[in-house]
Backbone as CSV, one residue per row, in Angstrom:
resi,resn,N_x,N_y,N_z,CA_x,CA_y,CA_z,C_x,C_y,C_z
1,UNK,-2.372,26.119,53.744,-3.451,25.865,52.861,-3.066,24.750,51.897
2,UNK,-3.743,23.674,51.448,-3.466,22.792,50.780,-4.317,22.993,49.191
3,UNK,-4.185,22.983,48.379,-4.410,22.944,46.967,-4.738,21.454,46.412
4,UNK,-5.730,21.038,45.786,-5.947,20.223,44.931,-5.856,20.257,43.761
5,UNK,-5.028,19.407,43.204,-4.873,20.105,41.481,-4.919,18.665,41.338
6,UNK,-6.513,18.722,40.112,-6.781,16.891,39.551,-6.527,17.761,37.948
7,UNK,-6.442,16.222,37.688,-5.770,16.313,35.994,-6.586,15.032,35.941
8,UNK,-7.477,15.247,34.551,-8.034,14.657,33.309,-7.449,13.564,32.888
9,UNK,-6.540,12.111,33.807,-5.810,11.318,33.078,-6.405,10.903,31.836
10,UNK,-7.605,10.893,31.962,-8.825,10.207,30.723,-8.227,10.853,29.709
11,UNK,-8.446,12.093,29.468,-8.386,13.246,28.457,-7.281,13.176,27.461
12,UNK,-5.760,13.074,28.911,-4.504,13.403,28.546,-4.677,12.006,27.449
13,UNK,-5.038,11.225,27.713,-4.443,9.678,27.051,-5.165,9.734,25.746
14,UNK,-6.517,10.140,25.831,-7.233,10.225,24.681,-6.221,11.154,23.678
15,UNK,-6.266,12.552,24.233,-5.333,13.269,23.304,-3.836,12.497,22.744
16,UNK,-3.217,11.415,23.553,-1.787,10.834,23.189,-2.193,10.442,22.298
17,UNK,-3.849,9.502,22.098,-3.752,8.146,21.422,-4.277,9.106,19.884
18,UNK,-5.264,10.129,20.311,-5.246,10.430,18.911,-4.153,11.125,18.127
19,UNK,-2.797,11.842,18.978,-1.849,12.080,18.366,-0.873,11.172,17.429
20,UNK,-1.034,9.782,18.336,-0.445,8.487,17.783,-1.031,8.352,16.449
21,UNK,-2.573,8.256,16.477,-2.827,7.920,15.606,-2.828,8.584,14.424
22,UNK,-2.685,9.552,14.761,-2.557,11.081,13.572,-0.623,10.802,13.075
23,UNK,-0.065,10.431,13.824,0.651,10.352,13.269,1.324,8.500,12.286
24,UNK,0.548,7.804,13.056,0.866,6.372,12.241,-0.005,6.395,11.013
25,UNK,-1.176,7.359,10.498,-2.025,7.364,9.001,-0.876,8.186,8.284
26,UNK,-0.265,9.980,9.049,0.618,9.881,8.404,1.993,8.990,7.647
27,UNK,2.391,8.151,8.245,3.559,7.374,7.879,3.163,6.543,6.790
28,UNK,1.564,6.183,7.307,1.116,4.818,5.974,1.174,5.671,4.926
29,UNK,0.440,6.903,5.230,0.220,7.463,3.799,1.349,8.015,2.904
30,UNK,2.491,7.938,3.778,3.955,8.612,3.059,4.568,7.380,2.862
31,UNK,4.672,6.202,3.289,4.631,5.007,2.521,3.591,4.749,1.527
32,UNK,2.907,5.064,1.033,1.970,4.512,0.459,2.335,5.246,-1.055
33,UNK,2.570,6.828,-1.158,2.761,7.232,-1.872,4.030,7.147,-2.219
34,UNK,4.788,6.746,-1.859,6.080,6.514,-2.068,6.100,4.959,-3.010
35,UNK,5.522,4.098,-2.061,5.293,2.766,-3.647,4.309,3.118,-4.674
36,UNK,3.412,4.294,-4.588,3.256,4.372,-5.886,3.506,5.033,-6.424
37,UNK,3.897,5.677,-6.125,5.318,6.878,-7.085,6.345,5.330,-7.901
38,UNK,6.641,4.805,-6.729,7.904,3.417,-7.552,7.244,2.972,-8.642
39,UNK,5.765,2.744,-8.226,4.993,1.686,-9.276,5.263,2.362,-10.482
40,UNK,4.769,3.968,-10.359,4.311,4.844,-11.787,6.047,4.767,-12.299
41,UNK,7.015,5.181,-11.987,8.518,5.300,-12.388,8.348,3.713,-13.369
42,UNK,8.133,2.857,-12.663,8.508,1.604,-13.066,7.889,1.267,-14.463
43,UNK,6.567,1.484,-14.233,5.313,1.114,-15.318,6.266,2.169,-16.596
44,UNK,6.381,3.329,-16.296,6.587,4.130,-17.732,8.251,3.795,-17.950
45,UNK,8.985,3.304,-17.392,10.393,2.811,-18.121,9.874,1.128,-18.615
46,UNK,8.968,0.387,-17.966,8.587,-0.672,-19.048,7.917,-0.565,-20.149
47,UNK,7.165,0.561,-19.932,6.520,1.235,-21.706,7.539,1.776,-22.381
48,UNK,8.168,2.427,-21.782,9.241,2.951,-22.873,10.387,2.173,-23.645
49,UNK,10.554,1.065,-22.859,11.705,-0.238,-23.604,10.767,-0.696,-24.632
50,UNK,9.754,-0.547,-24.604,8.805,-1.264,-25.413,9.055,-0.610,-27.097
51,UNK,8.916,-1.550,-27.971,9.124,-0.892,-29.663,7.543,-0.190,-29.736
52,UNK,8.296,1.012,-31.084,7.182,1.154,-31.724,5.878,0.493,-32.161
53,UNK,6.151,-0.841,-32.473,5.399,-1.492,-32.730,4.701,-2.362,-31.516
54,UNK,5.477,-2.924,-30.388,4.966,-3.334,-29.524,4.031,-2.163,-28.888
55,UNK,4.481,-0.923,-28.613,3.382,0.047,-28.218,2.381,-0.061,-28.847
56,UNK,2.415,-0.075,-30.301,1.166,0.193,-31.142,-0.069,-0.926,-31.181
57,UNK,0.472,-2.045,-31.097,-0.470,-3.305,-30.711,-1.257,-3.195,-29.225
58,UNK,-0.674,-2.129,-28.833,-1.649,-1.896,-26.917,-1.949,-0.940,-27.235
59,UNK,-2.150,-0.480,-28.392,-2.957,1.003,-28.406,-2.327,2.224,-28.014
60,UNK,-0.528,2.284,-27.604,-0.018,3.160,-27.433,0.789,3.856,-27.996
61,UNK,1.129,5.177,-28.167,2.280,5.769,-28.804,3.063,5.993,-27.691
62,UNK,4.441,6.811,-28.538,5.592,7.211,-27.367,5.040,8.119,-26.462
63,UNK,3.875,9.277,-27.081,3.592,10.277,-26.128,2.483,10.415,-25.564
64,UNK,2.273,8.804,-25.614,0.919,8.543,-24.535,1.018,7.267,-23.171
65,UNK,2.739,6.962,-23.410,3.170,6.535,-22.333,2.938,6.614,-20.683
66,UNK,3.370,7.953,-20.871,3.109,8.980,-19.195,1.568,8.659,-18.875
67,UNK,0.520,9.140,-19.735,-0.634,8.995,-19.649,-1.243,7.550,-19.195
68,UNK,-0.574,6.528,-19.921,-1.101,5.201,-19.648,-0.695,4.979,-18.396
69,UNK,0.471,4.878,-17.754,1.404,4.589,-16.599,0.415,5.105,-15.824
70,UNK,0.428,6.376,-15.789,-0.528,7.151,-14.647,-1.983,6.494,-14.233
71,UNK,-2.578,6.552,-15.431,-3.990,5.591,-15.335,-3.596,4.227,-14.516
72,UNK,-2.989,3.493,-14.598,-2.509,2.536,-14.658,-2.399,2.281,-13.259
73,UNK,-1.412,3.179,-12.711,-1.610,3.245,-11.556,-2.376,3.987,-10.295
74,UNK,-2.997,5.267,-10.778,-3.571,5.933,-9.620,-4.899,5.791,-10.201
75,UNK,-5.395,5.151,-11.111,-7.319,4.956,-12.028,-7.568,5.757,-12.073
């Protein structure tokens, strides 16, 4: 007795390509958050070198640093 066994090449490939692609949005997006994680680190150690007084002319205090940075970078 002979058996035919067909397989879906269509299917299989569709399923690869959307696995691919499920996984290359992951990578952008774990790069992505990763430079802006750098950005936010970065932004609030340049506010913080900043004087009292240079803060205060941008409208900032010491403990509204974090706050600005953040805006700053994620809107």
């Amino acid at each position: 007795m002979n058996y035919v066994v067909s397989t879906s090449s269509g299917a299989l490939s569709e399923a690869i390509a959307e696995l691919v692609g499920k996984a290359v949005s992951f990578a952008s997006n774990a790069v992505e958050t990763v430079a802006l994680k750098r950005q936010y680190r970065q932004t609030v150690s340049e506010l913080s070198s900043l004087s009292g007084r240079e803060l205060a002319d941008l409208g900032l205090n010491r403990s509204s640093i974090h706050a600005a940075a953040y805006e700053a970078v994620y809107g």
